[in-house]
C-alpha positions in Angstrom: 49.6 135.0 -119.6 48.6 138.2 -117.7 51.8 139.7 -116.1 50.7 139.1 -112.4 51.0 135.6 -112.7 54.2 135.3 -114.2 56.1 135.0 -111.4 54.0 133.4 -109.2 55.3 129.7 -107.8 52.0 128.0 -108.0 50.9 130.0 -111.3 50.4 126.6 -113.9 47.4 125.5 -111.6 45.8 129.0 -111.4 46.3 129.7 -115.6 45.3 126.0 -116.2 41.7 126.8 -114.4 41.1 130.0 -115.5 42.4 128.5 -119.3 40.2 125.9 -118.9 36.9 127.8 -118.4 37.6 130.4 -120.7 37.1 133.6 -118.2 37.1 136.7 -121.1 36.2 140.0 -121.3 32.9 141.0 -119.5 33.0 138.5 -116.8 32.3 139.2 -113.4 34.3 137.6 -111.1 35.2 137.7 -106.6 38.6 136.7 -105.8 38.0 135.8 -101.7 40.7 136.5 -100.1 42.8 138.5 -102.1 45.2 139.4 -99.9 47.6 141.4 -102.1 45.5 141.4 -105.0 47.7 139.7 -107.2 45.4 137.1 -108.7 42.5 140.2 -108.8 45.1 142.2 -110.9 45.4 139.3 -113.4 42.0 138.7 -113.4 41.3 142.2 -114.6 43.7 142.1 -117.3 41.7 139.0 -118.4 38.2 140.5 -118.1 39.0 143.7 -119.5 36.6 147.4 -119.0 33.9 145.5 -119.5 34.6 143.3 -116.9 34.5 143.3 -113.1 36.5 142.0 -110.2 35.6 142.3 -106.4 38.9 141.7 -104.5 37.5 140.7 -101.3 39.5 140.3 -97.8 39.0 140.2 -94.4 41.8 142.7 -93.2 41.3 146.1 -94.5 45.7 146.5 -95.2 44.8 143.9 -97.7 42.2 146.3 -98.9 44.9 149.1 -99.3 47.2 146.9 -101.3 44.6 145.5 -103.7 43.4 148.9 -104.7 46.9 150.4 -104.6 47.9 147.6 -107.2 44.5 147.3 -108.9 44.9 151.5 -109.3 45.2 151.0 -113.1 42.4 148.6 -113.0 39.1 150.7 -112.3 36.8 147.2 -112.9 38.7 145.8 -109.8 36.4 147.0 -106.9 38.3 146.4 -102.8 35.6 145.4 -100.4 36.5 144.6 -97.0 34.7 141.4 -95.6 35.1 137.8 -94.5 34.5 134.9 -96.4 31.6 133.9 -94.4 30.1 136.8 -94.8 30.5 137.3 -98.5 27.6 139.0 -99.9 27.9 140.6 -103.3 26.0 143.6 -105.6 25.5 140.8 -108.4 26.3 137.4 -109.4 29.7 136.8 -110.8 30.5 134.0 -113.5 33.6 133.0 -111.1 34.2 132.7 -107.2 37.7 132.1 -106.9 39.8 131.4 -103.7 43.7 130.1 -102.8 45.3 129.5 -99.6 42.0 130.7 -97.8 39.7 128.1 -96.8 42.6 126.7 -94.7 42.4 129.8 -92.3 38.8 130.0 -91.6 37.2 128.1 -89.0 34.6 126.6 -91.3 35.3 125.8 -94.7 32.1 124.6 -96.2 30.5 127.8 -94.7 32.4 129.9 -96.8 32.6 127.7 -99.9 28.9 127.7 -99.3 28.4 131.4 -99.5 31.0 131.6 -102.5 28.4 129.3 -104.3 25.8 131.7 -103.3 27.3 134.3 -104.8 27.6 132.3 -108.4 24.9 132.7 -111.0 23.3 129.2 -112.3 25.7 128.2 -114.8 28.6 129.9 -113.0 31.7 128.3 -111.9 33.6 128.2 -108.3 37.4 127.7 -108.4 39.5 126.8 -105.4 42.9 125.8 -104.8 44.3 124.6 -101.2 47.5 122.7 -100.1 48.1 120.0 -98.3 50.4 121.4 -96.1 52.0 118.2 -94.4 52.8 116.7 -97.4 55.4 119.3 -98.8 59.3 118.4 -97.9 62.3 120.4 -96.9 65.3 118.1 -97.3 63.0 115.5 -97.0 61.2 116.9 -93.7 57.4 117.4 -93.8 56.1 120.6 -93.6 53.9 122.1 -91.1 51.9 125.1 -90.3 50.6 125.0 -87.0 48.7 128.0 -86.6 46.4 127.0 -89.5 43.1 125.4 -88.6 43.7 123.7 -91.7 46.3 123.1 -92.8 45.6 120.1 -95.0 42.4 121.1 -96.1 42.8 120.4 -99.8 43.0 116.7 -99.3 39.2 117.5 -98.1 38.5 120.1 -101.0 36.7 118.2 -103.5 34.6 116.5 -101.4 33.7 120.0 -99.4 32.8 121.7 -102.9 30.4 118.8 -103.7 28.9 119.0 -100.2 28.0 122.4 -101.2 25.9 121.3 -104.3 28.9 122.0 -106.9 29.5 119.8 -109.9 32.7 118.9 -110.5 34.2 119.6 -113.7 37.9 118.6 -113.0 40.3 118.2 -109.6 44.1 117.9 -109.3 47.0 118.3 -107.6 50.2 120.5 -108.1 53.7 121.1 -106.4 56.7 123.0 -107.6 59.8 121.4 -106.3 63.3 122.5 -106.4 66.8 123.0 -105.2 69.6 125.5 -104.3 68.4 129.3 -105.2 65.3 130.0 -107.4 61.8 130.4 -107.2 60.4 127.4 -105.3 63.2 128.5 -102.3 62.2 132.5 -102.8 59.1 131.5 -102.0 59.5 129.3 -99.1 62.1 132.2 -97.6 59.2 134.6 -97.8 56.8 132.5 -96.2 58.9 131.2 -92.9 61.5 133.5 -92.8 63.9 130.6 -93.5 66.9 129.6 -96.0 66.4 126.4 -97.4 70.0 126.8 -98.6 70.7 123.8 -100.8 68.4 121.6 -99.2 65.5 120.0 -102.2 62.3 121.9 -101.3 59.0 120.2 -102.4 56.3 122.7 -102.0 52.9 121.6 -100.5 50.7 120.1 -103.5 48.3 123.0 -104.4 44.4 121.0 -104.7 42.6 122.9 -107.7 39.0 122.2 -107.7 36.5 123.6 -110.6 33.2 123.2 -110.0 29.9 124.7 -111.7 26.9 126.2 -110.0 23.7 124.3 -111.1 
């Protein structure tokens, strides 16, 4: 398993996916919204030399971070844009996005796009939550200034709209208890302790689908 997924929360979906299509050396894939480049990172490691990966982010800090961890990397290229504006050198063999499409004011237009950027054959890979149905102590989540928040209850539908086939769809949430991972993670995301309460992280949709 590449070492930038090791410690990631919601890393079993992500290797599952990228396991399941068998990304090598030599592919060319775009990680939309790469935010710290994390998943771009591990993609390189997977694709090798021969291989490219366009880390691709709306806010140009998230460009700075992705090239200053993808520095080793030289296939891992940072481009500053927004999703629904994605527009490539080439056709990659993978579009791949998490924890994006429930930011952006249209989802299917930048789904759309991410297809566009797939060569016949290709494959798309996204992964959303559905926010509301994670629990702190019981207490459903909620993150208000998303536009949508719950967007992967939507995601498999949304991909077909855009002319994918599916190949598979499913739904993942760590859950925990006292200190670890699954209550690291929540700290860093709200700011708050959990404590001791039983933290169920929002279900994480994954949804492969191939480019006809």
């Amino acid at each position: 398993m590449p070492n930038a997924l090791r410690d990631d929360v919601y890393r079993r979906p992500l290797v599952t996916a990228l396991e399941r299509l068998g990304v090598g050396p030599g592919w060319r894939c775009v990680d939309v919204g790469a935010g710290g480049g994390d998943v771009s990172v591990a993609l390189a490691e997977i694709v090798g030399v021969s291989g490219r990966v366009y880390a691709v982010d709306s806010d140009p800090r998230s460009r700075d971070e992705t090239a200053a961890a993808a520095a080793a990397h030289s296939q891992v290229l940072a481009i500053t844009q927004a999703g629904e504006d994605l527009l490539l050198p080439e056709l990659v063999n993978l579009a791949f996005c998490r924890f994006l499409l429930m930011h952006v004011v249209e989802p299917s237009v930048v789904l759309g796009r991410m297809r566009r950027a797939v060569k016949p054959g290709g494959f798309l890979v996204a992964q959303e939550p559905i926010t509301s149905a994670g629990r702190v102590g019981g207490k459903a989540m909620s993150m208000p200034d998303a536009p949508h928040p719950d967007v992967g209850a939507l995601l498999p539908a949304l991909a077909r709209e855009t002319g994918l086939e599916i190949l598979d769809a499913w739904a993942e949430a760590p859950a925990g208890a006292g200190p670890g991972p699954v209550s690291e993670y929540l700290r860093s995301l709200t700011g708050v302790d959990p404590g001791d309460d039983p933290v169920v992280l929002p279900p994480l949709v994954t949804v492969i689908g191939r480019a006809g």
